[in-house]
py3Dmol code that shows the C-alpha trace and the ligand (Angstrom):
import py3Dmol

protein = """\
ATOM      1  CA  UNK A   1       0.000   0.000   0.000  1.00  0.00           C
ATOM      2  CA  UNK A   2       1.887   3.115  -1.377  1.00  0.00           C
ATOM      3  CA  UNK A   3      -0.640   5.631   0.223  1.00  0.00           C
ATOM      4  CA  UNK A   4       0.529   3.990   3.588  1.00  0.00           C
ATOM      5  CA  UNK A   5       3.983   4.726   3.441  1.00  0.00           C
ATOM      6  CA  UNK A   6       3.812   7.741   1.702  1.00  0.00           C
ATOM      7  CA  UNK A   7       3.620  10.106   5.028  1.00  0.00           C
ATOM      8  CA  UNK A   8       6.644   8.179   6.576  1.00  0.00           C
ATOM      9  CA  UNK A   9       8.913   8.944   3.552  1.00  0.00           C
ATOM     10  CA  UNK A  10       7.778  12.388   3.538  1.00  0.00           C
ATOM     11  CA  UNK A  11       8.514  12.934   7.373  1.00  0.00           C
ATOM     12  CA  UNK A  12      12.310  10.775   6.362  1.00  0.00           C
ATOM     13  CA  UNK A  13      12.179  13.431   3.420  1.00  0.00           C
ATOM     14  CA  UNK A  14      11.707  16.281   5.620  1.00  0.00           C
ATOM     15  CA  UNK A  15      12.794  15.155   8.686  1.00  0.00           C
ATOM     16  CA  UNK A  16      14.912  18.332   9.758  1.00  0.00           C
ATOM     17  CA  UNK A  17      11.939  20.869   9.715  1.00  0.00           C
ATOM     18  CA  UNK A  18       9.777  17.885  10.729  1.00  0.00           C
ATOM     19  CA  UNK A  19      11.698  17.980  14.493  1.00  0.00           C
ATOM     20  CA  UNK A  20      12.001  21.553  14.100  1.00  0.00           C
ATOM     21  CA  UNK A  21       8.018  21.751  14.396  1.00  0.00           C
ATOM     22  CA  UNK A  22       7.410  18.860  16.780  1.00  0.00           C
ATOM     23  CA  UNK A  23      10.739  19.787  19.087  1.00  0.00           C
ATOM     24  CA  UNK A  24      10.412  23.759  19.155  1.00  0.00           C
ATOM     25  CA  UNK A  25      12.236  25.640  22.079  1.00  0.00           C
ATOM     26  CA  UNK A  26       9.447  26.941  23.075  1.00  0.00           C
ATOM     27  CA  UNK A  27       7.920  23.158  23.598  1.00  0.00           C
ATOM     28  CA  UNK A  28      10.992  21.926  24.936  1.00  0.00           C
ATOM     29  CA  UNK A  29      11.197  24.232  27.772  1.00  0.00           C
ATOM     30  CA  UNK A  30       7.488  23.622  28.738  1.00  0.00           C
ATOM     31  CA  UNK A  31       8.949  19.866  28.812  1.00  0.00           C
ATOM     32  CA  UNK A  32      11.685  21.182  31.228  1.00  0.00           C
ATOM     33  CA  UNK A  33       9.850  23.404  33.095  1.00  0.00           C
ATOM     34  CA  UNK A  34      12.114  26.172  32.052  1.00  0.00           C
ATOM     35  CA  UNK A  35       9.359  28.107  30.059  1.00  0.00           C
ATOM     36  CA  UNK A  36       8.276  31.469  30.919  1.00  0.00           C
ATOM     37  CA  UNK A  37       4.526  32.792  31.781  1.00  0.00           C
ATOM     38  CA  UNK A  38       4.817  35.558  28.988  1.00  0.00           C
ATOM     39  CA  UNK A  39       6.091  33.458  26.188  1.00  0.00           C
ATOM     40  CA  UNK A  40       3.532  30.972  27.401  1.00  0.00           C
ATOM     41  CA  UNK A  41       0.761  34.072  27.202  1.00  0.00           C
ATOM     42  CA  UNK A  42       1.690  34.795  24.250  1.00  0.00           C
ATOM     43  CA  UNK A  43       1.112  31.485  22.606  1.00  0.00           C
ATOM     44  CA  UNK A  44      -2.172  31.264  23.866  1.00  0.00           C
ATOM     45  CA  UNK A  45      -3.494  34.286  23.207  1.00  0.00           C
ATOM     46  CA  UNK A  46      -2.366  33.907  19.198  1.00  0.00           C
ATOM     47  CA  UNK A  47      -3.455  30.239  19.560  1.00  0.00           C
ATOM     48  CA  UNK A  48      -6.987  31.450  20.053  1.00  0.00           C
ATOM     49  CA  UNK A  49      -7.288  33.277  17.222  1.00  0.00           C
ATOM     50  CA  UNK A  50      -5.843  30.604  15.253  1.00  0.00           C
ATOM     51  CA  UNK A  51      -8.182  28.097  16.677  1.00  0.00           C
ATOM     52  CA  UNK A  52     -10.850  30.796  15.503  1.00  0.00           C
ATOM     53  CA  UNK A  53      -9.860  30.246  12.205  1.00  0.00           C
ATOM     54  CA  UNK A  54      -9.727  26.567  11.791  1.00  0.00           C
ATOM     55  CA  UNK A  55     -13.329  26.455  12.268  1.00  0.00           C
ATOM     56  CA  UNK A  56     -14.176  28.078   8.625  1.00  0.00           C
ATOM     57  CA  UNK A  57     -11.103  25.353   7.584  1.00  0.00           C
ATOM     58  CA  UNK A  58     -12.763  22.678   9.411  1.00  0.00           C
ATOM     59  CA  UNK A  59     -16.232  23.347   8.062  1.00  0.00           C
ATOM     60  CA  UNK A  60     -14.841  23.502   4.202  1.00  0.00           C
ATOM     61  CA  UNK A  61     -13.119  20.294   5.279  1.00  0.00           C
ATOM     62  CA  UNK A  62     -16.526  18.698   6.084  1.00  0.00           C
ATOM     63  CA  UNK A  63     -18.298  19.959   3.157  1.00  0.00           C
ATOM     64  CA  UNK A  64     -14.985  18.811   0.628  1.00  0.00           C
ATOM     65  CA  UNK A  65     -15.980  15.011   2.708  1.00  0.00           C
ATOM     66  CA  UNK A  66     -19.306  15.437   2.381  1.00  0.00           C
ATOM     67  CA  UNK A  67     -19.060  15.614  -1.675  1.00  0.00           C
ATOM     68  CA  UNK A  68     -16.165  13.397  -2.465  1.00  0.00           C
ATOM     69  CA  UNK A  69     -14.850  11.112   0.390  1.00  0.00           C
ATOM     70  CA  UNK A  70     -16.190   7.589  -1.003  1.00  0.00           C
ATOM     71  CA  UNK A  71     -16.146   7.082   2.504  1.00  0.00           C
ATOM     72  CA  UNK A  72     -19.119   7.894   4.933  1.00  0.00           C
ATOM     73  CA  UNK A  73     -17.230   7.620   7.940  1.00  0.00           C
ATOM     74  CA  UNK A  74     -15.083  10.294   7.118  1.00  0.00           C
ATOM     75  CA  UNK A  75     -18.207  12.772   7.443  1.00  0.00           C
ATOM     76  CA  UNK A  76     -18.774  11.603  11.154  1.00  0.00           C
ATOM     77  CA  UNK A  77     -14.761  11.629  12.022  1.00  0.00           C
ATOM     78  CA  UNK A  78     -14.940  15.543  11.395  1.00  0.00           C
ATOM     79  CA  UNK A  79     -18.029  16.181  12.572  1.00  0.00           C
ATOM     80  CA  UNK A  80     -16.431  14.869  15.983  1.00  0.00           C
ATOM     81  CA  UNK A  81     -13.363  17.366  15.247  1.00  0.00           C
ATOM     82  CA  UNK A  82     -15.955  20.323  14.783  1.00  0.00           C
ATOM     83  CA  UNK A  83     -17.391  19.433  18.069  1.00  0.00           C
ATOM     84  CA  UNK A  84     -14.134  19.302  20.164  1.00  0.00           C
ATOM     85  CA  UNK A  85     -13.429  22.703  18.288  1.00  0.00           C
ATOM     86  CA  UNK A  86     -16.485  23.875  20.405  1.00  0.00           C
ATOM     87  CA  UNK A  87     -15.296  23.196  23.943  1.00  0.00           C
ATOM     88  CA  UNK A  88     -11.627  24.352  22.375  1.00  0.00           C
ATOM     89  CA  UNK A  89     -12.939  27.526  22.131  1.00  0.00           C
ATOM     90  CA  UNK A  90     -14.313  27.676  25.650  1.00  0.00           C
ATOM     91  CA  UNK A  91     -10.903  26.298  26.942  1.00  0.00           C
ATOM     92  CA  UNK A  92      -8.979  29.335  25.668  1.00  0.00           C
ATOM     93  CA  UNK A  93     -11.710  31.132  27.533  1.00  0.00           C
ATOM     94  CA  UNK A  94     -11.098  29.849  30.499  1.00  0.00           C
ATOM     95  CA  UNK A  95      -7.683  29.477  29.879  1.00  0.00           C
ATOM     96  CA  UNK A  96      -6.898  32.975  29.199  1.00  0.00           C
ATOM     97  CA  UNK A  97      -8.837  34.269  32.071  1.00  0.00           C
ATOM     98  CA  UNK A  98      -6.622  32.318  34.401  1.00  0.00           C
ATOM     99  CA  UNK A  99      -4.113  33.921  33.085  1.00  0.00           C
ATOM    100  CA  UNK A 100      -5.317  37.957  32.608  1.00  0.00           C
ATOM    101  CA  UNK A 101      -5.097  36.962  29.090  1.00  0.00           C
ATOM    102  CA  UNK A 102      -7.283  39.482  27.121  1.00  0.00           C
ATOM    103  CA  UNK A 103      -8.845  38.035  24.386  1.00  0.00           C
ATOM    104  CA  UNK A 104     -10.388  40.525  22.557  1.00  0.00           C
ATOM    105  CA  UNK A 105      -6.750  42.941  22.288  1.00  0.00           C
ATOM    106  CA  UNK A 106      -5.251  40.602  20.940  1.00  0.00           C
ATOM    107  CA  UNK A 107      -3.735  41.268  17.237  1.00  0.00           C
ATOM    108  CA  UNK A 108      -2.889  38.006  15.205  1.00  0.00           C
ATOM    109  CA  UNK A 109       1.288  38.993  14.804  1.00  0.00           C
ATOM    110  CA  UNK A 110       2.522  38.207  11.339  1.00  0.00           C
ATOM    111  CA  UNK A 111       2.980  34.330  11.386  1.00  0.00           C
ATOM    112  CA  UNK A 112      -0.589  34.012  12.550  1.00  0.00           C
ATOM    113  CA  UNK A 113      -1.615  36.079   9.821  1.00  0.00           C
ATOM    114  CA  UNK A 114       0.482  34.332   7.149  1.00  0.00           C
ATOM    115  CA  UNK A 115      -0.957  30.806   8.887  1.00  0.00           C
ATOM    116  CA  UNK A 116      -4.753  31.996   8.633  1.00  0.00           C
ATOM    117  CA  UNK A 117      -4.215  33.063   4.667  1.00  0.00           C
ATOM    118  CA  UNK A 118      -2.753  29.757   4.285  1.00  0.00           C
ATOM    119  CA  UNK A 119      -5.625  28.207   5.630  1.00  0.00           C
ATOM    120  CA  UNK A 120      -8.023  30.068   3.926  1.00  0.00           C
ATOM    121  CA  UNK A 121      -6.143  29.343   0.480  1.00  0.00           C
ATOM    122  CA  UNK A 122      -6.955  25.366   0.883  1.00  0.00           C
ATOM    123  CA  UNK A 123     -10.869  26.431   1.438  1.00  0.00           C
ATOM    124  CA  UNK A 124     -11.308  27.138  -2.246  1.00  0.00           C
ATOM    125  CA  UNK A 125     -13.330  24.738  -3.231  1.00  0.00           C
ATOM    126  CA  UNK A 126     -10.993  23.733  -6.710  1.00  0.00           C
ATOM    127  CA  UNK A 127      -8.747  22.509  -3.247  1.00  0.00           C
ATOM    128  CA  UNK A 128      -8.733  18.629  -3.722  1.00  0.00           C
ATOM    129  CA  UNK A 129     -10.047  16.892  -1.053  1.00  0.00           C
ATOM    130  CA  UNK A 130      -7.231  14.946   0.088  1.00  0.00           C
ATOM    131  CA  UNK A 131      -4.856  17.950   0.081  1.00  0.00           C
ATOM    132  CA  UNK A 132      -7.253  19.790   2.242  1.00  0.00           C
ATOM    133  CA  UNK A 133      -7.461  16.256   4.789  1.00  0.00           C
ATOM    134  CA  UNK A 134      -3.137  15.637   4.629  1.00  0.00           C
ATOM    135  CA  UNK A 135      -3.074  19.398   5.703  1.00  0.00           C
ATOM    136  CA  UNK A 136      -5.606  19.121   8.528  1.00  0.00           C
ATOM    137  CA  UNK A 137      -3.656  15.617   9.804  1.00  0.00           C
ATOM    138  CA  UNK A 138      -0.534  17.536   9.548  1.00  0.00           C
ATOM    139  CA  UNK A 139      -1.243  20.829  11.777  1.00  0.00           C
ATOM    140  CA  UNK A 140      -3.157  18.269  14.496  1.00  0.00           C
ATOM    141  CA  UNK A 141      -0.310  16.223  14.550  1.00  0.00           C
ATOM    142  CA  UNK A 142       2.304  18.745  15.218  1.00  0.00           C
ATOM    143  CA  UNK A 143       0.614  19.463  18.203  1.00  0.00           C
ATOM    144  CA  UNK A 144      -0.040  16.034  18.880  1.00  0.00           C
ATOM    145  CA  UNK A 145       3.563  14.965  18.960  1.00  0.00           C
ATOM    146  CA  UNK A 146       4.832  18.169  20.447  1.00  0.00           C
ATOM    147  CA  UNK A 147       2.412  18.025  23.853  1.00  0.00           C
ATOM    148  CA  UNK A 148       2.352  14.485  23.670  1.00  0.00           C
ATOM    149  CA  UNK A 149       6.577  14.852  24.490  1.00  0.00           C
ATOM    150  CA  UNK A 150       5.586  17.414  27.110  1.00  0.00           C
ATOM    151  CA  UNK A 151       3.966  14.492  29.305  1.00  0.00           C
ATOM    152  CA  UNK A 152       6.491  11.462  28.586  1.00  0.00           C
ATOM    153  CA  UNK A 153       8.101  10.510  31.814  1.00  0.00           C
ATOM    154  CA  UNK A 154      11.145  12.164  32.267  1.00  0.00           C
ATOM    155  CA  UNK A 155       9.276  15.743  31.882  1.00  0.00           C
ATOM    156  CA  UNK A 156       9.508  18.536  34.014  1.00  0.00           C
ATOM    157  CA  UNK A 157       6.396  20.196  32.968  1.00  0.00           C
ATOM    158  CA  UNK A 158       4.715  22.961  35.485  1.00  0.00           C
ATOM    159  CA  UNK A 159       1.542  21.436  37.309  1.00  0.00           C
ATOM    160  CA  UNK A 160      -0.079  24.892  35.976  1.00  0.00           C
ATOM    161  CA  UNK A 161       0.621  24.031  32.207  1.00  0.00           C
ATOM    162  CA  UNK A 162      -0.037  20.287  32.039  1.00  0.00           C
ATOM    163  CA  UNK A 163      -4.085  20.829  31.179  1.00  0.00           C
ATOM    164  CA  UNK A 164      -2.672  22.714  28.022  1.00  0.00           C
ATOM    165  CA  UNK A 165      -0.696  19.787  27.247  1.00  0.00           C
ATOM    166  CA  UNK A 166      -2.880  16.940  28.210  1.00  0.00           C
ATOM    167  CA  UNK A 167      -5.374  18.801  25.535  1.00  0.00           C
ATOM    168  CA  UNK A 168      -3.130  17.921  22.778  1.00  0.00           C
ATOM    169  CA  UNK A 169      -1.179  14.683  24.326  1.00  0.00           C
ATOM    170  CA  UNK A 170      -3.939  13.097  25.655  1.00  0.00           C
ATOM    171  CA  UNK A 171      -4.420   9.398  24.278  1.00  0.00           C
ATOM    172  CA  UNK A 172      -7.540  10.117  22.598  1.00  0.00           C
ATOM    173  CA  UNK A 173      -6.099  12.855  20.262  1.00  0.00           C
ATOM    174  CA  UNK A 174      -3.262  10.792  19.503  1.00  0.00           C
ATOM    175  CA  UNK A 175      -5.455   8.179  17.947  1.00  0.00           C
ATOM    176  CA  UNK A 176      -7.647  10.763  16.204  1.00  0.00           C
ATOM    177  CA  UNK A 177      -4.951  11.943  14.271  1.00  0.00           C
ATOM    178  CA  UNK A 178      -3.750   8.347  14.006  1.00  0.00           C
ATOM    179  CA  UNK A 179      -7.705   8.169  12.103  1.00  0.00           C
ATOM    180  CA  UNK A 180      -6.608  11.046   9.801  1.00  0.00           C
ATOM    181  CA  UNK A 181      -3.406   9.816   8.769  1.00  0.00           C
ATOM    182  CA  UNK A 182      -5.138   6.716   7.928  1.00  0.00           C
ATOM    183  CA  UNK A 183      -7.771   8.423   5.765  1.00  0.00           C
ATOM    184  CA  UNK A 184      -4.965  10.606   4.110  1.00  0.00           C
ATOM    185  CA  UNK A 185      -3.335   7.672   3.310  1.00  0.00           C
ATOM    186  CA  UNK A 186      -6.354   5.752   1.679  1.00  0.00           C
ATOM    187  CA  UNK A 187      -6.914   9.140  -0.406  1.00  0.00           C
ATOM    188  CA  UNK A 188      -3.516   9.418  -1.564  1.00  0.00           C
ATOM    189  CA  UNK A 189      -3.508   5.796  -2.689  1.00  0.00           C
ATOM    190  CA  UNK A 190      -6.425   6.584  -5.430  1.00  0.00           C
ATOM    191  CA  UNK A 191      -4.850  10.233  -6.747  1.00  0.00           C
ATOM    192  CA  UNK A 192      -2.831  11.609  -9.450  1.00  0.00           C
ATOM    193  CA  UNK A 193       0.853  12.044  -8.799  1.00  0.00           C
ATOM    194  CA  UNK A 194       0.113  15.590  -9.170  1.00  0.00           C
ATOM    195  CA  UNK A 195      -2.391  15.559  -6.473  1.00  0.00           C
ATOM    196  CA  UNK A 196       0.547  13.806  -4.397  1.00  0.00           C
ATOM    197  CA  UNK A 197       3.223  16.068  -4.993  1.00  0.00           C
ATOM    198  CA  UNK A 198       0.924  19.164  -4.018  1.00  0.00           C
ATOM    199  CA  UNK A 199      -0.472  17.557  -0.831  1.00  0.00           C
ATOM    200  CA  UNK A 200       3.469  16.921  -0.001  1.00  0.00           C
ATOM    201  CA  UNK A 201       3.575  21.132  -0.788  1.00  0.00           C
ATOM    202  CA  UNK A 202       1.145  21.623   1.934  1.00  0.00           C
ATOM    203  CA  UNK A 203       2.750  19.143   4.629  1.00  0.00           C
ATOM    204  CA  UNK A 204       6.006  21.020   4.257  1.00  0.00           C
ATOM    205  CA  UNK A 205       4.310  24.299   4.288  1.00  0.00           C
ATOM    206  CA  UNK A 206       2.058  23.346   7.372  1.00  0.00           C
ATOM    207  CA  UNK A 207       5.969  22.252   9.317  1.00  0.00           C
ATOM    208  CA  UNK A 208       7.270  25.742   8.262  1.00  0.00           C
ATOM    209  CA  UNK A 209       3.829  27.638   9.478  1.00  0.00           C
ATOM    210  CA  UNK A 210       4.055  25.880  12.769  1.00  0.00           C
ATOM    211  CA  UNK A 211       8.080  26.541  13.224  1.00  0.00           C
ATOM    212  CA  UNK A 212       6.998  30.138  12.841  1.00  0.00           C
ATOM    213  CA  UNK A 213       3.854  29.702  14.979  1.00  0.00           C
ATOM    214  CA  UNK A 214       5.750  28.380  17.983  1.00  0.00           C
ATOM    215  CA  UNK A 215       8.995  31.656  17.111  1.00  0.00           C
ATOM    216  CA  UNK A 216       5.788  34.425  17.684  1.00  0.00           C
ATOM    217  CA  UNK A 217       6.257  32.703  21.717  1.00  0.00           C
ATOM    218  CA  UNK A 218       9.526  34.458  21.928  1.00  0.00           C
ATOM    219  CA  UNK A 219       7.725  37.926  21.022  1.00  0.00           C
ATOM    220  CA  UNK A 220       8.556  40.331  18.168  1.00  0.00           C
TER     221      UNK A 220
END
"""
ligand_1 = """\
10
HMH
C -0.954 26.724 15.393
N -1.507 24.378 15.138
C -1.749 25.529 15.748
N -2.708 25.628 16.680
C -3.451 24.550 17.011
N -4.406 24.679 17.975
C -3.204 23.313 16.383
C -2.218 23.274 15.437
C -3.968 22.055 16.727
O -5.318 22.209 16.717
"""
view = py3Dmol.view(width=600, height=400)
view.addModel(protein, "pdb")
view.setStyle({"model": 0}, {"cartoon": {"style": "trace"}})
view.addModel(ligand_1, "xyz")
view.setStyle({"model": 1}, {"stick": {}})
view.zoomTo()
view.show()
């Protein structure tokens, strides 16, 4: 099955900016306890407005699924992803009030804004299907494997920060993106080479959006 070992010879292929996203600084000292409450601030209030974002993504995702996935579970596996997006949303709340993050001053800094255009470039609908589905594996996984490290034993993360990382490490997500690598794969078995080599364009842009996501921690 080609499809199937496609994404593992892309992250070989890529494997330096690959680490770079899933091993940032700013995640590594989180995993060593080392991080500090602004950079940490920072992040979330940007990773709101992100998260803001993905739901247009998510819902053009759903829609692409509805109309050409030859599979119906597909449908249901994102409708489940559009839910959690809902109590998401009221985590950063309540998040960000813990924190005297304000919400509503926050400006999305450059990378944010360069991330969101991105997005809203693979909600065209002349976006294939399957390049829209190995992009939305690709950003949940980042944050998969880079909170999932944050909770390995042998961390040092700060009691206070280990609900943020148990959101994205948790079990439960891990195997949800495990379900979208698998349906990324089936697609990419059926496609056009061309198809291929543009959803590989948009896993290596997603790895250099995230690298850039996780810099905007450090501040301007
Ligand atoms: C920047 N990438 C970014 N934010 C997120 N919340 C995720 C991925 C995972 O949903």
């Amino acid at each position: 099955r080609e499809g199937a070992r496609m994404i593992d010879t892309w992250i070989n292929t890529h494997r330096q900016m690959y680490d770079r996203a899933t091993r940032h600084p700013f995640v590594l000292s989180v995993r060593d306890g080392s991080v500090d409450s602004s950079s940490f601030k920072r992040w979330l209030g940007q990773d709101y407005i992100f998260v803001r974002q993905f739901v247009p993504f998510l819902a053009s995702l759903l829609l692409k699924a509805c109309r050409e996935s030859e599979d119906q579970s597909d449908v249901e596996v994102l409708l489940g992803g559009i839910a959690s997006l809902h109590d998401e949303l009221s985590w950063f709340k309540k998040e960000a009030s813990k924190w005297d993050v304000m919400l509503n001053a926050i400006t999305p800094q450059k990378a944010n804004q360069d991330y969101c255009r991105f997005l809203e470039s693979l909600m065209l609908p002349e976006v294939d299907y399957t390049v829209a589905i190995t992009a939305f594996w690709a950003i949940e996984s980042v944050y998969q494997k880079s909170f999932s490290s944050c909770l390995e034993a042998g961390s040092n993360t700060p009691a206070e920060l280990l609900e943020t990382c148990q959101r994205w490490g948790n079990d439960g997500f891990g195997q949800y993106c495990c379900v979208l690598r698998g349906i990324a794969e089936r697609r990419l078995e059926t496609v056009s080479k061309d198809v291929v080599m543009m959803a590989e364009g948009v896993f290596v842009r997603v790895l250099e959006s995230e690298i850039r996501f996780w810099d905007m921690s450090y501040g301007e």
